[in-house]
N, C-alpha and C positions, 0 to 999 in steps of 0.2 A: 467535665462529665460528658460521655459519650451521649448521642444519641439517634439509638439504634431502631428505626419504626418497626412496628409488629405486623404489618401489613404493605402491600403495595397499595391500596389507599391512603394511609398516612404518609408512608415514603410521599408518596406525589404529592400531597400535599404541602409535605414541609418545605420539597425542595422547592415549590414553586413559590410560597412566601417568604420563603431565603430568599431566591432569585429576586424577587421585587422590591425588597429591602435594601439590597445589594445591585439596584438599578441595573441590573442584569436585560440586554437584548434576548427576546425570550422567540421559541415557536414550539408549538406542540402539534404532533404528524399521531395521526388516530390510526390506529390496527384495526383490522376486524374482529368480532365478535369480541365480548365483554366478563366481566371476573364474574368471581360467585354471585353477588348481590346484585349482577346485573349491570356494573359500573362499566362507564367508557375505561379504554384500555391507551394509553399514548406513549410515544415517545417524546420526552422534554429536553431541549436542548436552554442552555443558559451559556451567553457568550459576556464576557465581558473584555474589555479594552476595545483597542481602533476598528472602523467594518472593514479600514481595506488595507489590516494587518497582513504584512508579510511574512512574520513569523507565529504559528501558532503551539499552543498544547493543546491536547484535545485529549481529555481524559472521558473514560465510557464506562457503566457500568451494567451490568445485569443481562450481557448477552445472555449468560445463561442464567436465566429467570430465576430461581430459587436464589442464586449467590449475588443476589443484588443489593441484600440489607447491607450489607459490607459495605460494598459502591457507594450505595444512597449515603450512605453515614458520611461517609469521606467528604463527599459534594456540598452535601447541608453545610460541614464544618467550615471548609472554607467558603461558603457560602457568610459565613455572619463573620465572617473575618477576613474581606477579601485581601488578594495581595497588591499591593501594588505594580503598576504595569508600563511597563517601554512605550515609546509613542508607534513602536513600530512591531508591538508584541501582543497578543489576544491569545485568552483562554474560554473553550468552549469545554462545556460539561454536561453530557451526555447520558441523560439518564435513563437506566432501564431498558435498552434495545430489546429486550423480551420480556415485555410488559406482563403478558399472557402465562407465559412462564413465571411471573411471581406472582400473578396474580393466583394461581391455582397452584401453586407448591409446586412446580415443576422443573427440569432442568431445558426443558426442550419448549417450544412454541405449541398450536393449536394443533399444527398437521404433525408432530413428534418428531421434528426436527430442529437437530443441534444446531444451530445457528453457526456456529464456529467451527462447522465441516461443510458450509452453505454456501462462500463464498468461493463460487468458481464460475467465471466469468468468459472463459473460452466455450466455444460450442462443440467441442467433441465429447463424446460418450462419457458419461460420469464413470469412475473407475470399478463396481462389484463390491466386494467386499473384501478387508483385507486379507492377507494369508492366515489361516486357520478361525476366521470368525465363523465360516458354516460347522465346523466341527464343535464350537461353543456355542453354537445358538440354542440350543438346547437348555443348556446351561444357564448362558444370559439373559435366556426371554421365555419364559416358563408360558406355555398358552395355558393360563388357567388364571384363579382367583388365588392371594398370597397366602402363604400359609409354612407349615413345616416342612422342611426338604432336604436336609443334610446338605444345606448350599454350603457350611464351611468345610466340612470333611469331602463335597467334590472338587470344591476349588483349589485345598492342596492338592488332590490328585492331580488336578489339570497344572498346578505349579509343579511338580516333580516331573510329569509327563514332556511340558514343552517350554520351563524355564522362567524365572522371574519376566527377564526384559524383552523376551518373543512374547510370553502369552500378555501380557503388559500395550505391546506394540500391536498385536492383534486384536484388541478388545478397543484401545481408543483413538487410534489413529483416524478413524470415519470408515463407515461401512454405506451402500448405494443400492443396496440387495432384499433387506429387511426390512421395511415401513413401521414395520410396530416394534423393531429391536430398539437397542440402546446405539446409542452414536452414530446415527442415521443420518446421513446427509441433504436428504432430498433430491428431488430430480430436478428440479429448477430453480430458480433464485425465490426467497420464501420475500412475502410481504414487508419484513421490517426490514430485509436487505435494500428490497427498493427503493422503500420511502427515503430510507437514508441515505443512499445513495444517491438520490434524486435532489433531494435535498443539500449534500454538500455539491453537487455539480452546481446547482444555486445559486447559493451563498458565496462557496470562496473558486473565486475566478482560476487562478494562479497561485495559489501561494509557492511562496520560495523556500520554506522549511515548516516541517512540522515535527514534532516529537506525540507521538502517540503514545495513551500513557494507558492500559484493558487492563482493569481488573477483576480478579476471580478467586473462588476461596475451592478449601477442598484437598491441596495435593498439596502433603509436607507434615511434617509435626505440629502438633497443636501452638500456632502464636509465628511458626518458621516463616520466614519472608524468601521470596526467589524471585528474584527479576530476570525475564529469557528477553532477548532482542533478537527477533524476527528480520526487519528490515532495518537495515546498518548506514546511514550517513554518515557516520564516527567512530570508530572500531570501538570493541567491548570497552577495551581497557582503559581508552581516553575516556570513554562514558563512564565509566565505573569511577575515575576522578571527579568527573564533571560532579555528578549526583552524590557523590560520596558513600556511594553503597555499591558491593560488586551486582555488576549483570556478566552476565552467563551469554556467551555468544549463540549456544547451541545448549539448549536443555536436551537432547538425545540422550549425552551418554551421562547426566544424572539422576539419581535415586528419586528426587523431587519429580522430574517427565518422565523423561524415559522413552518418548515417543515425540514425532515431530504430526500434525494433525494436516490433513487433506483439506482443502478449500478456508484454509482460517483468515480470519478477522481483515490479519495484516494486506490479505491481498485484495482487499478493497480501495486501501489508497495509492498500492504499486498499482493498479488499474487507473485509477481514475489522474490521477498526478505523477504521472512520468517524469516527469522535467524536475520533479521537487525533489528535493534531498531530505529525506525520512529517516526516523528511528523510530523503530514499532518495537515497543515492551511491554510485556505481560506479567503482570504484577500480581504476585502469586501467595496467597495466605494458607499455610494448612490450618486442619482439622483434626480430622480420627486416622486412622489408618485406612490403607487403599479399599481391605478386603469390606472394614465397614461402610465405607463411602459405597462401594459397589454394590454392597447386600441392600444400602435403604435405594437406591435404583431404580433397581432392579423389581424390588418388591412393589414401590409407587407404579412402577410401570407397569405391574402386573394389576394392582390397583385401578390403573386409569384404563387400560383395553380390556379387563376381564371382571374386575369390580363397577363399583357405583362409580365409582372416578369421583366423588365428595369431595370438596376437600377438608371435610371434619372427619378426619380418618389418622388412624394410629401411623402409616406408611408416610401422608404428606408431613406429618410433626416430626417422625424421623429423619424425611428428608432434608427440611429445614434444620435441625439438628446437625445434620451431619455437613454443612455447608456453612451454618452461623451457629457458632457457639452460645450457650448460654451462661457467657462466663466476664465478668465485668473484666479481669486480666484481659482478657485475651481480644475485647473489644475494644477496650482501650488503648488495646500495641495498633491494631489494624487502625484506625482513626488517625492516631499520631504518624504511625509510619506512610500512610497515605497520603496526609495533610504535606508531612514533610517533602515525599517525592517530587508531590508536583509543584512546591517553592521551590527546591531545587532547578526541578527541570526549567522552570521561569527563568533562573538565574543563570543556571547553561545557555539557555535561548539569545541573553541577555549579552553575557558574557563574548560568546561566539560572535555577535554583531560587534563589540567592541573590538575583539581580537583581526577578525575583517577588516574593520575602519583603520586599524593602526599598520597594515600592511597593506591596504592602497595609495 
């Protein structure tokens, strides 16, 4: 039986008494400012096997804040079921990078920024906004309180006018220009960028390989799984053996993306571990369809700058809706298929040191 928390208070909670159950190295890194009820807001890290593992997984959940019941689920699970581990292997699991984001139904942090157009780490000029998002802002980011708009009959017009996969690539790719729009990047590195980042510079000195394992719900058919590989230590196709599920070298030119995203996630660890042979995969569960996922948005978003920003509101319940299903199927695929990846990826980790060994 899955089990999916109705809240980022329970989420944290559960996962921190899995963790301790499950004799789990623990640290929790606190955000600023606090959910509805006034609760602290953290980021939980649970590591288990060696500290001075050189091979790790490192699964993360909830950068964007609403799509973290997903995550959380996954983590708890193997959390009371841990796997067994290499003496030279460790799994760290990452919960919640945008605490604040689940805590208030949202997809974005405090300052309305997507966390996963955040990380951009050079210091030249953040990029504007993409091609044709000024001529959709209007569209996307309505200055008012939510309400009736003919958002679906303008939306086909804007799909017939400039195309499934432009207006697609113009609307999520990260925008630099709009503070209160939708897929905002920010102008500087936001809070949980740092702490985490701070934090793995920390902890792991060196490592020699990692497997990055982000997940996120949202894009695809209701239960649909997609795994994109961002950053490649082993070509698609060998990984898509390893794990025994295809991954997708480049989500650009499928149905599922369609777009490649400006300052993401992956470019945290190409920053910080050069020398380390990485594979970064985004593990990817649909929903509704694109135009519903974008309508409940859009609307929350008109909600939180132009409403009370509550989150006892018809917009936040859609949100969460359109991000976690309320459907025992469909919780139950995400759970197992999540549990599943990351014993897999264990075993590729695993594997790969073996296959090493027997060729020196």
């Amino acid at each position: 039986m899955t089990n999916f928390p109705d809240d980022y208070v329970s989420a944290r909670e559960q996962f921190r008494a899995a963790a301790q159950a499950a004799g789990a190295q623990f640290d929790s890194l606190a955000i600023d400012g606090s959910g509805p009820q006034g609760e602290r807001l953290t980021i939980d890290i649970a590591r288990l096997g060696a500290p001075d593992a050189g091979r790790l997984l490192i699964h993360s959940s909830g950068l964007h804040g609403v799509e973290g019941f997903a995550g959380s689920a996954v983590q708890h699970q193997v959390l009371q079921q841990p796997p067994a581990l290499t003496d030279d292997c460790a799994l760290l699991l990452v919960h919640v990078l945008n605490p604040y984001g689940m805590a208030w139904l949202r997809r974005t942090n405090a300052a309305n920024v997507d966390l996963n157009r955040n990380f951009i780490f050079q210091k030249e000029r953040r990029p504007g906004e993409a091609e044709n998002y000024a001529r959709l802002n209007p569209l996307l980011n309505p200055s008012r309180p939510p309400g009736q708009d003919l958002f679906y009959l303008r939306a086909l017009f804007s799909l017939l006018q400039y195309g499934y996969r432009p207006l697609k690539m113009s609307i999520a790719e990260g925008q630099y220009q709009f503070p209160e729009g939708l897929f905002f990047g920010g102008m500087e590195l936001q809070r949980e960028v740092l702490l985490y980042r701070d934090w793995l510079r920390s902890k792991l000195s060196q490592p020699q390989r990692l497997l990055v394992i982000d997940l996120h719900t949202g894009l695809g058919k209701p239960g649909q799984e997609s795994l994109f590989q961002s950053l490649a230590a082993v070509p698609a196709a060998e990984l898509s053996e390893l794990l025994a599920t295809p991954v997708l070298s480049d989500g650009r030119d499928t149905e599922v993306l369609g777009y490649r995203t400006r300052g993401g996630h992956e470019e945290l660890y190409r920053n910080l571990f050069p020398g380390c042979r990485i594979d970064f995969i985004t593990q990817e569960f649909g929903t509704k369809s694109s135009l519903q996922v974008l309508q409940a948005l859009r609307r929350e978003n008109q909600w939180h700058h132009y409403g009370a920003g509550s989150v006892e509101h018809g917009t936040k319940r859609a949100l969460k809706a359109a991000f976690c299903l309320n459907a025992p199927g469909w919780r139950q695929r995400i759970v197992e298929r999540g549990v599943r990846l990351i014993r897999k990826g264990l075993e590729s980790l695993a594997l790969e040191k073996d296959r090493q060994g027997l060729r020196a």
